[in-house]
Biopython code that builds the backbone (N, CA, C, O; Angstrom):
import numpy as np
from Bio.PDB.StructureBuilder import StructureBuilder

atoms = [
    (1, "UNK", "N", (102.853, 111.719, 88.986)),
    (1, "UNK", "CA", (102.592, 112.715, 90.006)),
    (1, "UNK", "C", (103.208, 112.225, 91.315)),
    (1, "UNK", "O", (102.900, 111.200, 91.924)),
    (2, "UNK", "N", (104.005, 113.009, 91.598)),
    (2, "UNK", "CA", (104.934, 112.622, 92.981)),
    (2, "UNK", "C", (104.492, 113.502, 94.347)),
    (2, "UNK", "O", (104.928, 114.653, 94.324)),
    (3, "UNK", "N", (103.975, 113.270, 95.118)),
    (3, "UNK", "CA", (104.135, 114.243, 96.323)),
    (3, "UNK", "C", (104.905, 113.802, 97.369)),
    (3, "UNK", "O", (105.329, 112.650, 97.459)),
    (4, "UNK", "N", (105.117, 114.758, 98.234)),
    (4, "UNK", "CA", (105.950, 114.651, 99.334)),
    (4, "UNK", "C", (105.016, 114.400, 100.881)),
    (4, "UNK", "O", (103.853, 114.562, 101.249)),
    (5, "UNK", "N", (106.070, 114.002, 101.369)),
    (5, "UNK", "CA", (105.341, 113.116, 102.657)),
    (5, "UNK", "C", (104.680, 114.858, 103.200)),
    (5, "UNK", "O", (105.170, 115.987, 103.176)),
    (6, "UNK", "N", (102.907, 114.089, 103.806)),
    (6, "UNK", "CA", (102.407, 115.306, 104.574)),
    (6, "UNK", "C", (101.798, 115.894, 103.339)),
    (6, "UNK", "O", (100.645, 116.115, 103.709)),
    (7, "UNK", "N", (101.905, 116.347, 101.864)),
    (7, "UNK", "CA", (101.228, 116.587, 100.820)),
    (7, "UNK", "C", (99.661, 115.749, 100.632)),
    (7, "UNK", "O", (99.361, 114.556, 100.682)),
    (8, "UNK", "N", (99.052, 116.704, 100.453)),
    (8, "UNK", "CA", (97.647, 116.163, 100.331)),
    (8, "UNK", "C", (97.933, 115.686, 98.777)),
    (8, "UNK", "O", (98.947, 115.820, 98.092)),
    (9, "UNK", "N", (96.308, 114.911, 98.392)),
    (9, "UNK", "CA", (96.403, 115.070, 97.227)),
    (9, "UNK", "C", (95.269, 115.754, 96.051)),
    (9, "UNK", "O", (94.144, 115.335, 96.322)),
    (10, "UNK", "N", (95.264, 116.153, 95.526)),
    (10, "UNK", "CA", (94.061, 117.235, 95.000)),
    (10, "UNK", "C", (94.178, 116.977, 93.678)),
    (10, "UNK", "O", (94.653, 115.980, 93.134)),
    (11, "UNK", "N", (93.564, 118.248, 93.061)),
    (11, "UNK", "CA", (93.452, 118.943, 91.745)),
    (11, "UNK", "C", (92.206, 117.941, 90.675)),
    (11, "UNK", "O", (91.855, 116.842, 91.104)),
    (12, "UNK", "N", (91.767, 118.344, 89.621)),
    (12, "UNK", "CA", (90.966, 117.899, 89.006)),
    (12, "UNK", "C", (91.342, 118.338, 87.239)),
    (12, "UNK", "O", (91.769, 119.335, 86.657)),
    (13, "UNK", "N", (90.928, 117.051, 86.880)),
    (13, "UNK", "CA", (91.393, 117.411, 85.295)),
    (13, "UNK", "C", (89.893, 117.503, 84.664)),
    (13, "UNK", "O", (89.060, 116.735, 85.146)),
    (14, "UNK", "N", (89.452, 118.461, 83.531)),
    (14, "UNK", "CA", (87.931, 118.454, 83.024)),
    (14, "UNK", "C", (88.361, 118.605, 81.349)),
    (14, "UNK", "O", (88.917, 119.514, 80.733)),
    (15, "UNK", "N", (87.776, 117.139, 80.891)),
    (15, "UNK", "CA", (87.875, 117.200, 79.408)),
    (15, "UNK", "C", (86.588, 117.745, 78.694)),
    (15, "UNK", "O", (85.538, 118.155, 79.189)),
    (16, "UNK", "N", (86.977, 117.629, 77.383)),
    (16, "UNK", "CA", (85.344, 117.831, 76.750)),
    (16, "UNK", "C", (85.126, 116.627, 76.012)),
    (16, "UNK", "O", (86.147, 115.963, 75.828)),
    (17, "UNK", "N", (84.181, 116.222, 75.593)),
    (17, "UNK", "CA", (83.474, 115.516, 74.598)),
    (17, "UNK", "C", (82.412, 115.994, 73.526)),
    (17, "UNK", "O", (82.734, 117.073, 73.029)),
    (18, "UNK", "N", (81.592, 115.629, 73.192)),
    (18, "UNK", "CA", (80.551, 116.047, 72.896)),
    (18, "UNK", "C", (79.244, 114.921, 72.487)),
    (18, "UNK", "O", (79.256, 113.712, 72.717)),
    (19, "UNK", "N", (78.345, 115.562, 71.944)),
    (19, "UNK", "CA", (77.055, 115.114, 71.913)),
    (19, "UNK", "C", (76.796, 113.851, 70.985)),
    (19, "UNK", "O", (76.064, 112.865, 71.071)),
    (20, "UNK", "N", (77.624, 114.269, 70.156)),
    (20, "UNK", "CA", (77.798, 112.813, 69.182)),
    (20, "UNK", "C", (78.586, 111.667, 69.881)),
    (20, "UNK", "O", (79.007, 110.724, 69.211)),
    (21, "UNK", "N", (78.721, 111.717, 70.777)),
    (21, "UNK", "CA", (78.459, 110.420, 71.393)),
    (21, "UNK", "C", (77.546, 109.198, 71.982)),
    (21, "UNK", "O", (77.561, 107.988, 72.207)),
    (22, "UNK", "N", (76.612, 110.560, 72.085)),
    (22, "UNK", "CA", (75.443, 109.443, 72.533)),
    (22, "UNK", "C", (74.161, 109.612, 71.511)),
    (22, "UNK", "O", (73.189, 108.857, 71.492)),
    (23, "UNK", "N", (74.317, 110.507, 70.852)),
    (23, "UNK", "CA", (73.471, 110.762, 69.659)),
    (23, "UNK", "C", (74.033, 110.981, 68.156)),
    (23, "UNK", "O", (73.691, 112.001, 67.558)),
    (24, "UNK", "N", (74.879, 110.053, 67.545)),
    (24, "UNK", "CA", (75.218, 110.184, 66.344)),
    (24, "UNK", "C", (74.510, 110.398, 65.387)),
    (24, "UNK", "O", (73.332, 110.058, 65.492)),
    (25, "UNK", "N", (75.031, 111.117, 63.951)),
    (25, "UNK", "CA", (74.263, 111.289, 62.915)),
    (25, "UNK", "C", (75.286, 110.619, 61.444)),
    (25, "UNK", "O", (76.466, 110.274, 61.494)),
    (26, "UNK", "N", (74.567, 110.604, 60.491)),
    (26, "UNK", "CA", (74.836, 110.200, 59.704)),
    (26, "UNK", "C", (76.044, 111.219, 59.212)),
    (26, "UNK", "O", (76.070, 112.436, 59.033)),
    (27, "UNK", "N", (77.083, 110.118, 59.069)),
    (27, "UNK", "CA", (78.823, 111.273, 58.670)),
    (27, "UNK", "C", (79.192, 111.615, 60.043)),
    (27, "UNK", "O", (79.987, 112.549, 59.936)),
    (28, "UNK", "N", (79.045, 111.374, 61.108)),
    (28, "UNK", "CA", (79.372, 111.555, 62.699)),
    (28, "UNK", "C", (80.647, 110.750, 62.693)),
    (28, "UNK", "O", (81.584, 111.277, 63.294)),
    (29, "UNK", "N", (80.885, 109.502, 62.098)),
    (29, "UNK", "CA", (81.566, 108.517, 62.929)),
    (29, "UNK", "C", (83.014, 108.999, 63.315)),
    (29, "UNK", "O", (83.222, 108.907, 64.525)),
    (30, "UNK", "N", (83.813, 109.374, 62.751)),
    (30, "UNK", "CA", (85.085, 110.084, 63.227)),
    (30, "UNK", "C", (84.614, 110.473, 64.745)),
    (30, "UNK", "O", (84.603, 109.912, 65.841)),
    (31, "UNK", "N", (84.284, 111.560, 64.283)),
    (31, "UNK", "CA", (84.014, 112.559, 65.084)),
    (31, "UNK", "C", (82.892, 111.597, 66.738)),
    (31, "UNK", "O", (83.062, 112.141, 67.829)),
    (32, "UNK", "N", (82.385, 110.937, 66.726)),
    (32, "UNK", "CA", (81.964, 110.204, 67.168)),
    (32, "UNK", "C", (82.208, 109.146, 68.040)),
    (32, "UNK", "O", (81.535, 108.735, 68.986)),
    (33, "UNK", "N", (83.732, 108.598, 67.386)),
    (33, "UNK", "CA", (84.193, 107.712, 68.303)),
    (33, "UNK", "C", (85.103, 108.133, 69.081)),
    (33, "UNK", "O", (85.386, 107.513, 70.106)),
    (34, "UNK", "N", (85.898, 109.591, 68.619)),
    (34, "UNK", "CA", (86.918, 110.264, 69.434)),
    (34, "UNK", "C", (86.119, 110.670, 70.785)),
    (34, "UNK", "O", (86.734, 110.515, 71.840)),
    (35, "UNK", "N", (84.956, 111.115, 70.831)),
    (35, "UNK", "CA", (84.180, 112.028, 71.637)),
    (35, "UNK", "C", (83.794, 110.818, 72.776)),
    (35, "UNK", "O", (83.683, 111.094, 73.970)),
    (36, "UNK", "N", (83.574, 109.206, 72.153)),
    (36, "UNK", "CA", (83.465, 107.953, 73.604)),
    (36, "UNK", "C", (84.455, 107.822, 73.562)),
    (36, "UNK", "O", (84.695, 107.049, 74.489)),
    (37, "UNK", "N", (85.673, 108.143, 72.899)),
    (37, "UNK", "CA", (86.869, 107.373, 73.344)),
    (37, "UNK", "C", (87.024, 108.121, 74.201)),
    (37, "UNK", "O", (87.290, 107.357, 75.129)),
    (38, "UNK", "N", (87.071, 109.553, 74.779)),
    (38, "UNK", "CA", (87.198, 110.578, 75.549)),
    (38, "UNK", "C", (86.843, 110.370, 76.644)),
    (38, "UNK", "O", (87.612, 110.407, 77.605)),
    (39, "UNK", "N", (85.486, 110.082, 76.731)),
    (39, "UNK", "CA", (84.548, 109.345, 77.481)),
    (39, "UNK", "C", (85.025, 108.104, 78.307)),
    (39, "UNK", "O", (84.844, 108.080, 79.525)),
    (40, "UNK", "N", (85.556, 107.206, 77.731)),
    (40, "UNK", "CA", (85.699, 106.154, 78.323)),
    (40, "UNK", "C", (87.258, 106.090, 78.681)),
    (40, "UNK", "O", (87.833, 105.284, 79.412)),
    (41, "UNK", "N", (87.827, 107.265, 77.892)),
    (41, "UNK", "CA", (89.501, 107.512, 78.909)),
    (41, "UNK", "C", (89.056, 108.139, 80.141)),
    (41, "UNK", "O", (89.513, 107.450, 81.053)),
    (42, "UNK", "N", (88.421, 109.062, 80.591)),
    (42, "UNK", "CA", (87.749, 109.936, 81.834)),
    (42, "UNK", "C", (87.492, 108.588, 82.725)),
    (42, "UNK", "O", (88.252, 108.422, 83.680)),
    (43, "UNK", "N", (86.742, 107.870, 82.545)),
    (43, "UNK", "CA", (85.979, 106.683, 83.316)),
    (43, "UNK", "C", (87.422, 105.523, 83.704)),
    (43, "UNK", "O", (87.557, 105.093, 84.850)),
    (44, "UNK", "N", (88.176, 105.228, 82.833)),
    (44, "UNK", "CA", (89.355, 104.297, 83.228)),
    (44, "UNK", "C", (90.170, 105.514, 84.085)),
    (44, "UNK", "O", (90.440, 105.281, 85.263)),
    (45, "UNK", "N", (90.602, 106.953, 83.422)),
    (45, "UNK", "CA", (91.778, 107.388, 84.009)),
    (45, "UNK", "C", (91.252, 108.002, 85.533)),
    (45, "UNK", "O", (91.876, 108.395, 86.519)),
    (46, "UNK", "N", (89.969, 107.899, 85.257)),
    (46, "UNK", "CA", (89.668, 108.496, 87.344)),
    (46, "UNK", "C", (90.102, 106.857, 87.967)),
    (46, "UNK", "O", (90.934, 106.873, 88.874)),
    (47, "UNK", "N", (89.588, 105.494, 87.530)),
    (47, "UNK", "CA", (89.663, 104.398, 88.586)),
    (47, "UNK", "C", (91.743, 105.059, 88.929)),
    (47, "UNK", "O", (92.216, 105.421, 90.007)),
    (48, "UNK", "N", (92.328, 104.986, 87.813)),
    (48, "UNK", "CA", (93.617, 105.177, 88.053)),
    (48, "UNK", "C", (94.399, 106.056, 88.932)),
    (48, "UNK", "O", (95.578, 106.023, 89.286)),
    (49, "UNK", "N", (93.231, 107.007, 89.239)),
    (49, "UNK", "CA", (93.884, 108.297, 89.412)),
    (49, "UNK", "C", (92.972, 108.190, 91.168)),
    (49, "UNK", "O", (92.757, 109.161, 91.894)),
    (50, "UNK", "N", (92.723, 107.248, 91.359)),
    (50, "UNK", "CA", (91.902, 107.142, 92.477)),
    (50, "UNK", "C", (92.036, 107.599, 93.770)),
    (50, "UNK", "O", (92.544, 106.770, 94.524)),
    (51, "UNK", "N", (91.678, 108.878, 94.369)),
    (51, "UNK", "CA", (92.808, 109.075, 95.859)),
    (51, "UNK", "C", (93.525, 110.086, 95.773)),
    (51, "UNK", "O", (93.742, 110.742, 96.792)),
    (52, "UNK", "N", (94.277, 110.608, 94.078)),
    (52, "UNK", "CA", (95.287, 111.543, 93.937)),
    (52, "UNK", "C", (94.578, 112.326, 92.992)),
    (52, "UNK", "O", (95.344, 113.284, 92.885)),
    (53, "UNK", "N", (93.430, 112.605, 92.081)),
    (53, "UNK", "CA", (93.460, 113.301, 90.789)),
    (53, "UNK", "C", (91.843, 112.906, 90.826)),
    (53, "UNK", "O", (91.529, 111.718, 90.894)),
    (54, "UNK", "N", (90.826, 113.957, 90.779)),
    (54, "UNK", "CA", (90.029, 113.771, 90.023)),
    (54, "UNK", "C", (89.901, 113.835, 88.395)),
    (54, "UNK", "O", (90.926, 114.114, 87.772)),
    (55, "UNK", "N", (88.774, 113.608, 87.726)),
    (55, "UNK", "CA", (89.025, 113.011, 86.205)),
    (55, "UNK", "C", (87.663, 112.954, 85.683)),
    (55, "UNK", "O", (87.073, 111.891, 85.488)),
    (56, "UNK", "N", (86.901, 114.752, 85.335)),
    (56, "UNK", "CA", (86.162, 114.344, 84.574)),
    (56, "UNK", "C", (85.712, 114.824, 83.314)),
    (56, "UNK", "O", (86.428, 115.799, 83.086)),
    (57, "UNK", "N", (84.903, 114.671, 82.357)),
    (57, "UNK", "CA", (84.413, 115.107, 81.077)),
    (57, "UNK", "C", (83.223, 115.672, 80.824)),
    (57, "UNK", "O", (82.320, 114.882, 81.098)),
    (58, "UNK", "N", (82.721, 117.003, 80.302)),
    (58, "UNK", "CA", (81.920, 117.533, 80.235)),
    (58, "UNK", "C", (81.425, 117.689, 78.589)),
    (58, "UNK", "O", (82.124, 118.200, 77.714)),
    (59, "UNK", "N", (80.188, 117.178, 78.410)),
    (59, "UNK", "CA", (79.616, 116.740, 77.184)),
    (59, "UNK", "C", (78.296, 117.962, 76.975)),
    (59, "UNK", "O", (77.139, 117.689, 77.294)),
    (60, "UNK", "N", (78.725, 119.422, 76.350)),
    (60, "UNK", "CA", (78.192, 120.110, 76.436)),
    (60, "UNK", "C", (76.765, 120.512, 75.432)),
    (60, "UNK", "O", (75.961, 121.442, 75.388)),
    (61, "UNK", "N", (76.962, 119.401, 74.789)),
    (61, "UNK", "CA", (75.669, 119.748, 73.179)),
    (61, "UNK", "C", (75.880, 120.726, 72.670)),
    (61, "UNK", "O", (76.964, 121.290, 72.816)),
    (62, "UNK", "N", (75.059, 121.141, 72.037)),
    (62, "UNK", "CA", (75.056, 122.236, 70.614)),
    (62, "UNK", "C", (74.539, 123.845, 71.837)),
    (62, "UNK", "O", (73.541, 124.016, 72.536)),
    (63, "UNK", "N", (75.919, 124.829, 71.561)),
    (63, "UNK", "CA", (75.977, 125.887, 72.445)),
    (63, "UNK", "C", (75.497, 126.950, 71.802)),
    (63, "UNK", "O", (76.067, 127.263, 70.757)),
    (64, "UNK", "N", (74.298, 127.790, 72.284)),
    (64, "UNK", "CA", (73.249, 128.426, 71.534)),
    (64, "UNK", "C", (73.759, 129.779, 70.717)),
    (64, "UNK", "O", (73.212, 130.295, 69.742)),
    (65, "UNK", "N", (74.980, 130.207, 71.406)),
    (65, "UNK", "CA", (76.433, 130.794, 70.819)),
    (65, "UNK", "C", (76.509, 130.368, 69.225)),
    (65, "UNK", "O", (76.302, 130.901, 68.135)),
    (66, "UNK", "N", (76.891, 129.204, 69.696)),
    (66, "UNK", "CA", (77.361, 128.524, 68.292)),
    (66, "UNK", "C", (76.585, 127.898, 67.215)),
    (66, "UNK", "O", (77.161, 127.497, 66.204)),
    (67, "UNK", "N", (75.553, 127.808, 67.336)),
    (67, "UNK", "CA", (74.337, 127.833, 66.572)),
    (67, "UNK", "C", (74.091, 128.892, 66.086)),
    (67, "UNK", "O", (73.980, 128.657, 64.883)),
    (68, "UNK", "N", (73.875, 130.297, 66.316)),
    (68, "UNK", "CA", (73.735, 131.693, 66.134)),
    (68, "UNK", "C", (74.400, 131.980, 65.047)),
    (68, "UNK", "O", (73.980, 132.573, 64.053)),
    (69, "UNK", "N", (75.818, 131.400, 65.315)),
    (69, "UNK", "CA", (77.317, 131.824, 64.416)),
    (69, "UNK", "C", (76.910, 130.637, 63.176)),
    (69, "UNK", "O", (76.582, 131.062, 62.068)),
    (70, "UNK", "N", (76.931, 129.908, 63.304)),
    (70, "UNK", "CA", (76.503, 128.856, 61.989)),
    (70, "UNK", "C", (75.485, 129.457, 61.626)),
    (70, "UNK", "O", (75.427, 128.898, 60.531)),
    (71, "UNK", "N", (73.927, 130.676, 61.610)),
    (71, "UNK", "CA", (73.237, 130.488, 61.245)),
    (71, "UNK", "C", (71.516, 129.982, 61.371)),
    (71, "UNK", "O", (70.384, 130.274, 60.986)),
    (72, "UNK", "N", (72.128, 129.213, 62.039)),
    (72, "UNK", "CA", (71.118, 128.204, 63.210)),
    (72, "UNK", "C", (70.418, 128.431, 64.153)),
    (72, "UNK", "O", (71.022, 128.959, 65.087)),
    (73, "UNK", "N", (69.048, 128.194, 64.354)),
    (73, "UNK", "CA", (68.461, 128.343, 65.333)),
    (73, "UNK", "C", (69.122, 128.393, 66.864)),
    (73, "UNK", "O", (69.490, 127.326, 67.354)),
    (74, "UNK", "N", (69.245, 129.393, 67.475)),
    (74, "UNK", "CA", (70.091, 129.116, 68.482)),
    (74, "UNK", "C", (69.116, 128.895, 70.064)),
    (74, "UNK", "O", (69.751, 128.889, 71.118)),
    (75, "UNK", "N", (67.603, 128.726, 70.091)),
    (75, "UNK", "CA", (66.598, 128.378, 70.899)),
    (75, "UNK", "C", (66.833, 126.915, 71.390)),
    (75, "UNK", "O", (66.421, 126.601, 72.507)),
    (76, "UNK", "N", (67.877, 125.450, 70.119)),
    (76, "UNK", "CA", (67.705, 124.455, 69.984)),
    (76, "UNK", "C", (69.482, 124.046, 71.171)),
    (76, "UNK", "O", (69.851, 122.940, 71.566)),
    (77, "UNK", "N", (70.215, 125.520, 71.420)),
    (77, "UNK", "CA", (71.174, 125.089, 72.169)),
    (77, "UNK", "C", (71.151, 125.582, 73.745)),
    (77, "UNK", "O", (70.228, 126.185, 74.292)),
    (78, "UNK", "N", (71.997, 125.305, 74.145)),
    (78, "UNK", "CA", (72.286, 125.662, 76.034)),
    (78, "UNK", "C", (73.119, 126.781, 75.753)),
    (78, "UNK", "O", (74.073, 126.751, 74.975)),
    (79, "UNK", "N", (72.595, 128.130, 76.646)),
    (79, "UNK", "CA", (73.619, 129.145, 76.850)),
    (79, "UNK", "C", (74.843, 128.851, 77.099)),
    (79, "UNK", "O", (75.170, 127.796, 77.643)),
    (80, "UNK", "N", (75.681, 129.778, 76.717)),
    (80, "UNK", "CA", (77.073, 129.497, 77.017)),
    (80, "UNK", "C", (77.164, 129.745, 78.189)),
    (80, "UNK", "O", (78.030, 128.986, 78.625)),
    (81, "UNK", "N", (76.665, 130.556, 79.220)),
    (81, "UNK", "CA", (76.507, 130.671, 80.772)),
    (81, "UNK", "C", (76.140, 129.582, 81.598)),
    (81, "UNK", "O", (76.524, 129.489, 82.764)),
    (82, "UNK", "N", (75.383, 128.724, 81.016)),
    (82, "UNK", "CA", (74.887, 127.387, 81.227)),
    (82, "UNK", "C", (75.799, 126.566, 80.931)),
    (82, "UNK", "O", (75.968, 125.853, 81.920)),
    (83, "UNK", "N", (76.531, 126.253, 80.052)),
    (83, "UNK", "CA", (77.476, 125.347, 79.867)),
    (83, "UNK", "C", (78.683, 125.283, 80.949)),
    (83, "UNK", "O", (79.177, 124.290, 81.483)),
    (84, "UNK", "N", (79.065, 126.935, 81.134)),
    (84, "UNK", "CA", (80.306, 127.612, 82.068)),
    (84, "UNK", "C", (79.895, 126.971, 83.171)),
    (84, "UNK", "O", (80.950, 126.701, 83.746)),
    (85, "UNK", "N", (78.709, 126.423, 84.037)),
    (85, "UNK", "CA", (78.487, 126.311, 85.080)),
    (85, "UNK", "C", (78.560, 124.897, 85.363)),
    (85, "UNK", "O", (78.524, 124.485, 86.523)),
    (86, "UNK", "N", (78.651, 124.214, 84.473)),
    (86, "UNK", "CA", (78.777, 122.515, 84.431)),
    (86, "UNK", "C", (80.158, 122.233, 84.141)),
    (86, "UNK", "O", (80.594, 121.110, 84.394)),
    (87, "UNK", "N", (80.980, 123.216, 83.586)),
    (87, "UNK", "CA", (82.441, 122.608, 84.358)),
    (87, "UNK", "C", (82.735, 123.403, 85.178)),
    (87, "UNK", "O", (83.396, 122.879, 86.075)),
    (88, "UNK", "N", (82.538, 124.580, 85.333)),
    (88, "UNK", "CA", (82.523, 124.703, 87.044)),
    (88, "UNK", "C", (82.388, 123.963, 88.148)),
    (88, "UNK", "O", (83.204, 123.926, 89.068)),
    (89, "UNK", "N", (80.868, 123.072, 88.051)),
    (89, "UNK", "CA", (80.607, 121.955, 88.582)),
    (89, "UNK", "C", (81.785, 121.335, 88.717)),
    (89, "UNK", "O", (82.248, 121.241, 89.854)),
    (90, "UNK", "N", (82.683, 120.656, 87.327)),
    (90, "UNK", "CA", (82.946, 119.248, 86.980)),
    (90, "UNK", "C", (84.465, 120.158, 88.031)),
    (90, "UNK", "O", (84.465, 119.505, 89.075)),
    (91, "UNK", "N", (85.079, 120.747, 88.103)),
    (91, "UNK", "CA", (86.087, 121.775, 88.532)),
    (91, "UNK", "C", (86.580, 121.651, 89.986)),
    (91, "UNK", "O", (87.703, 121.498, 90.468)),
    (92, "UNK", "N", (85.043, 121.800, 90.649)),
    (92, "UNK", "CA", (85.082, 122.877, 91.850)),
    (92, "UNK", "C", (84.305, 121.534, 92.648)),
    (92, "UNK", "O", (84.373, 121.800, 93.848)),
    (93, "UNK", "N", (83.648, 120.296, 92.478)),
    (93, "UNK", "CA", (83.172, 119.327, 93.082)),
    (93, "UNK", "C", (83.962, 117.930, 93.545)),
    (93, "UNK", "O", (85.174, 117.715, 93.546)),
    (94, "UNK", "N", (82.799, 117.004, 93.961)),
    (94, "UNK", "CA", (83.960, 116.003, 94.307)),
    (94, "UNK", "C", (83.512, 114.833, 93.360)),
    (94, "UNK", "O", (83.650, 113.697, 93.815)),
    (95, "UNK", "N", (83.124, 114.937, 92.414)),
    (95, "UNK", "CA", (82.549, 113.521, 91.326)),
    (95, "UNK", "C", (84.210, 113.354, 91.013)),
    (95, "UNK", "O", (85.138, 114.139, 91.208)),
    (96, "UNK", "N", (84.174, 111.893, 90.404)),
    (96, "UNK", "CA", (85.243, 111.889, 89.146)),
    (96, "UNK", "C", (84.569, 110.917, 88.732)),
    (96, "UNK", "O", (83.566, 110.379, 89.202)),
    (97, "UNK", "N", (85.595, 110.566, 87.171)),
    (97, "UNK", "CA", (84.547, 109.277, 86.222)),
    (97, "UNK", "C", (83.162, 109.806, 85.794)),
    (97, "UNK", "O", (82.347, 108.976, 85.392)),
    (98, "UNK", "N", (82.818, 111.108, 85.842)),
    (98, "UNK", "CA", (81.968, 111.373, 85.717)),
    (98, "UNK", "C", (81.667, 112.080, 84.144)),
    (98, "UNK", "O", (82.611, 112.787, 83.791)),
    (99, "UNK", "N", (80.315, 112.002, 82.963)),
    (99, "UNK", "CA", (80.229, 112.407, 82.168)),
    (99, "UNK", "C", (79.327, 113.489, 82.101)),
    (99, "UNK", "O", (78.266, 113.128, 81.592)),
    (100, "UNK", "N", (79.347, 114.722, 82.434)),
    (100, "UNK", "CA", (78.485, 116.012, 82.632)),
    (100, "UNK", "C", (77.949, 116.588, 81.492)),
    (100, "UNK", "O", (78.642, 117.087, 80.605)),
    (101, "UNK", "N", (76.506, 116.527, 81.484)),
    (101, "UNK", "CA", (76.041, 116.657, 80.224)),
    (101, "UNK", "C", (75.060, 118.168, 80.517)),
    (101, "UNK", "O", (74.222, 118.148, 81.418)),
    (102, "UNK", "N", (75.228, 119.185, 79.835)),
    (102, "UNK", "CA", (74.990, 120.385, 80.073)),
    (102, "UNK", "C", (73.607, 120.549, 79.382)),
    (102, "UNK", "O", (72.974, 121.556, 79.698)),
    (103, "UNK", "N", (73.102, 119.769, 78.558)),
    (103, "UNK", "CA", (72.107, 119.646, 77.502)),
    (103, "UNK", "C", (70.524, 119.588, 78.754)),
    (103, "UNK", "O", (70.333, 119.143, 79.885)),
    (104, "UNK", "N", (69.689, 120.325, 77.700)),
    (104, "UNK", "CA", (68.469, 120.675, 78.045)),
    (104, "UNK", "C", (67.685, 119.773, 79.058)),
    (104, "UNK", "O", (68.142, 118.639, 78.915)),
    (105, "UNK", "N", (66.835, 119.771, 79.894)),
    (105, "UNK", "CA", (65.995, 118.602, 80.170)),
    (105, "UNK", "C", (66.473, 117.442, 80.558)),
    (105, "UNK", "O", (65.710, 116.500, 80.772)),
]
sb = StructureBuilder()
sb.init_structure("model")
sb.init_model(0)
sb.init_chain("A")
sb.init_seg("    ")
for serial, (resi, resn, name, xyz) in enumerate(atoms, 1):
    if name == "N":
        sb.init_residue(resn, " ", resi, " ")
    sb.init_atom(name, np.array(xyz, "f"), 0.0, 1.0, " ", f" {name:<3s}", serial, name[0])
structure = sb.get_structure()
């Protein structure tokens, strides 16, 4: 990222992760270690990006949407309106390195 003299520096990057990162289940592990590796690229690539780029990841849990569509109790997930508003957050704020967890409570 190059700017020119007098150029501020801005913008924000927002990944996803998910829940099996901090709560694995049995047959998770794939899926599991991609979701901290995600995690812990967000946390190194903000120190990097320090000054020029925010850098963060939003870890949304089981979306009550998508529970519905599987079948599933969908009482046990976060609205999808609820989720929209935590990378909004992660978007429109000044965190970076940060892991935004949209989940209940």
């Amino acid at each position: 990222m190059h700017r020119r003299h007098g150029e501020e520096a801005g913008g924000s990057i927002t990944l996803t992760s998910g829940t099996l990162a901090q709560e694995p289940m049995v047959g998770s592990g794939a899926v599991s270690i991609v979701n901290a590796g995600v995690e812990g690229f967000v946390r190194v690539a903000a120190l990097q990006l320090q000054g020029r780029m925010r850098v963060n990841v939003v870890s949304p849990g089981w979306v009550s949407e998508t529970l519905a569509s599987m079948g599933k109790d969908p009482s046990q997930g976060i609205p999808v309106a609820d989720v929209a508003k935590v990378y909004q957050r992660a978007v429109e704020g000044t965190m970076t390195g940060e892991v935004l967890s949209a989940k209940k409570g």
